[in-house]
C-alpha positions as CSV (number, residue, x, y, z in Angstrom):
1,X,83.6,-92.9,-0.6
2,X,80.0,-91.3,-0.1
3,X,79.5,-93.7,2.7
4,X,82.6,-91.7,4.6
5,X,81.7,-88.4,3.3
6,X,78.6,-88.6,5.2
7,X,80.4,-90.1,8.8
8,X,83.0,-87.1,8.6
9,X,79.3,-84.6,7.8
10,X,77.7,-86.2,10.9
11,X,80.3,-86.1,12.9
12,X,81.0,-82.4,12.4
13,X,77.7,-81.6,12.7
14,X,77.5,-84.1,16.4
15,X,80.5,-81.8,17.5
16,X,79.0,-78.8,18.1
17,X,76.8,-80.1,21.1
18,X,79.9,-81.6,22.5
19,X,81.9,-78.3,22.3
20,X,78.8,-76.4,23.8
21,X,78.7,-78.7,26.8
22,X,82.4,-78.9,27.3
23,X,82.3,-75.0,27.3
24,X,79.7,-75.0,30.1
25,X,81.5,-77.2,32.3
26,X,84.9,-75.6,32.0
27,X,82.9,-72.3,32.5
28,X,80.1,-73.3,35.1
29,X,78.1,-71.0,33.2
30,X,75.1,-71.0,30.8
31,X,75.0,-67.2,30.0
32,X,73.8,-66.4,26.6
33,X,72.4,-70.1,25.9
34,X,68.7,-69.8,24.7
35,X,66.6,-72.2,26.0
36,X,64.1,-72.0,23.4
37,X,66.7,-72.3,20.7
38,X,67.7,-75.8,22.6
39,X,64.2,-76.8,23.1
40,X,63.5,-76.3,19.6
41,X,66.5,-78.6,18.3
42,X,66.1,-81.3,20.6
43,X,62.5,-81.4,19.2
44,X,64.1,-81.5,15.4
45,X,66.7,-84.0,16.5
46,X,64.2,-86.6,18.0
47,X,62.0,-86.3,14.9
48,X,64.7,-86.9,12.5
49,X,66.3,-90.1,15.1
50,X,62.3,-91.1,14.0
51,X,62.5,-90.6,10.8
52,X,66.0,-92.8,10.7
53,X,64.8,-95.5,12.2
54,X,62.0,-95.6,9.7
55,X,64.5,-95.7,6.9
56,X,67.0,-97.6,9.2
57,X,69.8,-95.1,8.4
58,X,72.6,-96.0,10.8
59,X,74.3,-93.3,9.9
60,X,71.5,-91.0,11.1
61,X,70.6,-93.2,13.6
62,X,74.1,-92.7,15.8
63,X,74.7,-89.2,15.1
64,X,71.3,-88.2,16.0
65,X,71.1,-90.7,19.1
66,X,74.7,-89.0,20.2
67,X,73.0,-85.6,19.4
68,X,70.0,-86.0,21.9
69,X,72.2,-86.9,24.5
70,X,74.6,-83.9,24.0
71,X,71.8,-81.8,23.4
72,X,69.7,-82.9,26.9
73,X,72.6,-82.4,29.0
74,X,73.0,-79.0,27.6
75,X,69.2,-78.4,28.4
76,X,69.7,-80.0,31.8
77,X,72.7,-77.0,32.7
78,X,70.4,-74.3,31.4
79,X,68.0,-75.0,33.7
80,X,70.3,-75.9,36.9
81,X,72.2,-73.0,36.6
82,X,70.3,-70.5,34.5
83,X,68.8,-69.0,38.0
84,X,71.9,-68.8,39.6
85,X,73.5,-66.4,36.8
């Protein structure tokens, strides 16, 4: 039971990046997104992703791997189109 408790908590917590990037390709825009903000999380995201591979949680292991890559596209639309706003 824990063992799903903690999926459905990773997974909620992996949505938000996905809902972020899905907004900014349906909009084409990056307005209000703070870079630093994103910066700053990817940073925390790849420490943790180091920290579960050193305790070889797959749980944190997927969500944060799946987090990076949500979280680097999102970076890489900030700064394609945040001079074109």
């Amino acid at each position: 039971m824990l063992v799903a408790i903690d999926w459905f908590g990773v997974t909620a917590l992996a949505s938000v990046g996905t809902f972020q990037l899905m907004k900014i390709l349906r909009t084409r825009s990056v307005s209000g997104i703070s870079l630093p903000a994103y910066v700053a999380l990817l940073l925390g995201i790849v420490i943790l992703l180091k920290h579960a591979v050193a305790i070889r949680d797959p749980i944190f292991i997927v969500s944060n791997s799946y987090s990076i890559l949500t979280n680097t596209a999102i970076l890489f639309f900030i700064w394609r189109w945040r001079e074109h706003e």
